[in-house]
VEXLO-478476 format. One record per residue (C-alpha): residue in one letter; x, y, z; residue number from 1. Coordinates in steps of 0.05 Angstrom, whole numbers. Layout:
<nodes>
node code = a X = X Y = Y Z = Z pos = NUM
...
</nodes>
This chain:
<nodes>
node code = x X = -754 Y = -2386 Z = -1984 pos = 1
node code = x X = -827 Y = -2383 Z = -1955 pos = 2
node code = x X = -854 Y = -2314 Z = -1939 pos = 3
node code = x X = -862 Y = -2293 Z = -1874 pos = 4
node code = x X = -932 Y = -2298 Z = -1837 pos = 5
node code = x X = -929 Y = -2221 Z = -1826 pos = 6
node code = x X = -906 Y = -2209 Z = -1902 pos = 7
node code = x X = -965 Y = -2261 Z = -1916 pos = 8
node code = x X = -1023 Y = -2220 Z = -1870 pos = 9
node code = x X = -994 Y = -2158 Z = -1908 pos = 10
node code = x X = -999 Y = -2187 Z = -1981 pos = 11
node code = x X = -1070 Y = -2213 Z = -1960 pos = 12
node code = x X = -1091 Y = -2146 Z = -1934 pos = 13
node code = x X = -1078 Y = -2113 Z = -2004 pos = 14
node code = x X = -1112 Y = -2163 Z = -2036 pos = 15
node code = x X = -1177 Y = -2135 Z = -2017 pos = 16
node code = x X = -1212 Y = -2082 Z = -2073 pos = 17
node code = x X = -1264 Y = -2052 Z = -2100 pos = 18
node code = x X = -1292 Y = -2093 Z = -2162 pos = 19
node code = x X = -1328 Y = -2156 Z = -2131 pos = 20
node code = x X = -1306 Y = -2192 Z = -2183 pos = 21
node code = x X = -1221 Y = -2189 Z = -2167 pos = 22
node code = x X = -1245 Y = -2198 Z = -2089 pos = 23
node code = x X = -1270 Y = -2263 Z = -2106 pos = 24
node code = x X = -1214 Y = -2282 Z = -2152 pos = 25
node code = x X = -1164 Y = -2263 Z = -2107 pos = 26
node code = x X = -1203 Y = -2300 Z = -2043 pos = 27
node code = x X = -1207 Y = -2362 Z = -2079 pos = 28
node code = x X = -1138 Y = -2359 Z = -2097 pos = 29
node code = x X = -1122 Y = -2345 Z = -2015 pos = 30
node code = x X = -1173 Y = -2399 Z = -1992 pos = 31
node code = x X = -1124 Y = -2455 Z = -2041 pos = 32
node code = x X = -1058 Y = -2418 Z = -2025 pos = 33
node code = x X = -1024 Y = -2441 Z = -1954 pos = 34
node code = x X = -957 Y = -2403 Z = -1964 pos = 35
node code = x X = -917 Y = -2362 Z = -2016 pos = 36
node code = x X = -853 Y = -2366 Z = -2035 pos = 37
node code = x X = -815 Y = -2299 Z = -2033 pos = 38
node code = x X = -811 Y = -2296 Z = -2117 pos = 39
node code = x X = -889 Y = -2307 Z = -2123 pos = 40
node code = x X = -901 Y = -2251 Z = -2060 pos = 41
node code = x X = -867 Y = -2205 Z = -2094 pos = 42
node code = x X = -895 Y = -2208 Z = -2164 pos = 43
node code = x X = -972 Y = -2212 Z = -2131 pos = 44
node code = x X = -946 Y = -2151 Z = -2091 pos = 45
node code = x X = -923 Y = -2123 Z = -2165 pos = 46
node code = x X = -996 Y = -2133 Z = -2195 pos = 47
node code = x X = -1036 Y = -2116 Z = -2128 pos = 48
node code = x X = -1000 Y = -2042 Z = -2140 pos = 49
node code = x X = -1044 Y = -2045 Z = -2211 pos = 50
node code = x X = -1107 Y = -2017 Z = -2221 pos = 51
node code = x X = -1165 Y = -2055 Z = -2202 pos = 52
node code = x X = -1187 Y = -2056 Z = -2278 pos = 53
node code = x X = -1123 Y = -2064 Z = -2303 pos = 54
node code = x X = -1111 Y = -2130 Z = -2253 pos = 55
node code = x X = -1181 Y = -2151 Z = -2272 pos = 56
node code = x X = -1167 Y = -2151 Z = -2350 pos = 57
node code = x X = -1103 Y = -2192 Z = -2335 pos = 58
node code = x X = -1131 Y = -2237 Z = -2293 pos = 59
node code = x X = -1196 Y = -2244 Z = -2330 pos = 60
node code = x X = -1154 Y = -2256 Z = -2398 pos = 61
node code = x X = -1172 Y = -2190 Z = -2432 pos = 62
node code = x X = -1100 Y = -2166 Z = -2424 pos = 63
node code = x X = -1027 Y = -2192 Z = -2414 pos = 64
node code = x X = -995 Y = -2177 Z = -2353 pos = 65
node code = x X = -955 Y = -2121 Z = -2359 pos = 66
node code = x X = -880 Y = -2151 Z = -2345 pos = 67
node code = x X = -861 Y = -2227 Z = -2375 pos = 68
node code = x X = -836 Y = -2250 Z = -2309 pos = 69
node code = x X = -912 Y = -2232 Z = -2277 pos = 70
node code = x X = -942 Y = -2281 Z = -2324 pos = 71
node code = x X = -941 Y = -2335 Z = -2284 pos = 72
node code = x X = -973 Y = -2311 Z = -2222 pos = 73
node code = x X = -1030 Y = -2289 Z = -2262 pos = 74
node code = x X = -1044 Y = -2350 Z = -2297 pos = 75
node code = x X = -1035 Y = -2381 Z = -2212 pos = 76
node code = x X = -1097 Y = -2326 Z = -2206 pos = 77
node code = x X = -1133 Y = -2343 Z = -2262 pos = 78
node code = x X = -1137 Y = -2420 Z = -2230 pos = 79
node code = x X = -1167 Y = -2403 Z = -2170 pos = 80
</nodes>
């Protein structure tokens, strides 16, 4: 099931931080994403709730994401 365009505003809205670096990771990865389906929503809304460092490391390859089943979003982050 696709997201919602209201769910979708809200989930781009938390994507913007502080560290330059995961705002341009996370744009990128908005820019090349049209719509999300309600299992990848809610594990980007599971690492958007992460520190900014902490997302950064994961994202950037310095650290596993926290929970198995978040893997796969990241590495969708990491390709943007």
């Amino acid at each position: 099931m696709t997201l919602a365009p209201r769910d979708l505003d809200r989930l781009r809205w938390q994507s913007r931080r502080g560290l330059l670096e995961l705002d341009i990771v996370l744009e990128r990865f908005w820019a090349r994403t049209g719509a999300l389906e309600e299992k990848d929503a809610r594990a980007l809304e599971r690492l958007l709730a992460m520190t900014d460092n902490d997302l950064l490391d994961c994202v950037m390859g310095r650290a596993e994401a926290p929970e198995a089943q978040l893997a796969p979003m990241v590495e969708k982050l990491r390709a943007a």
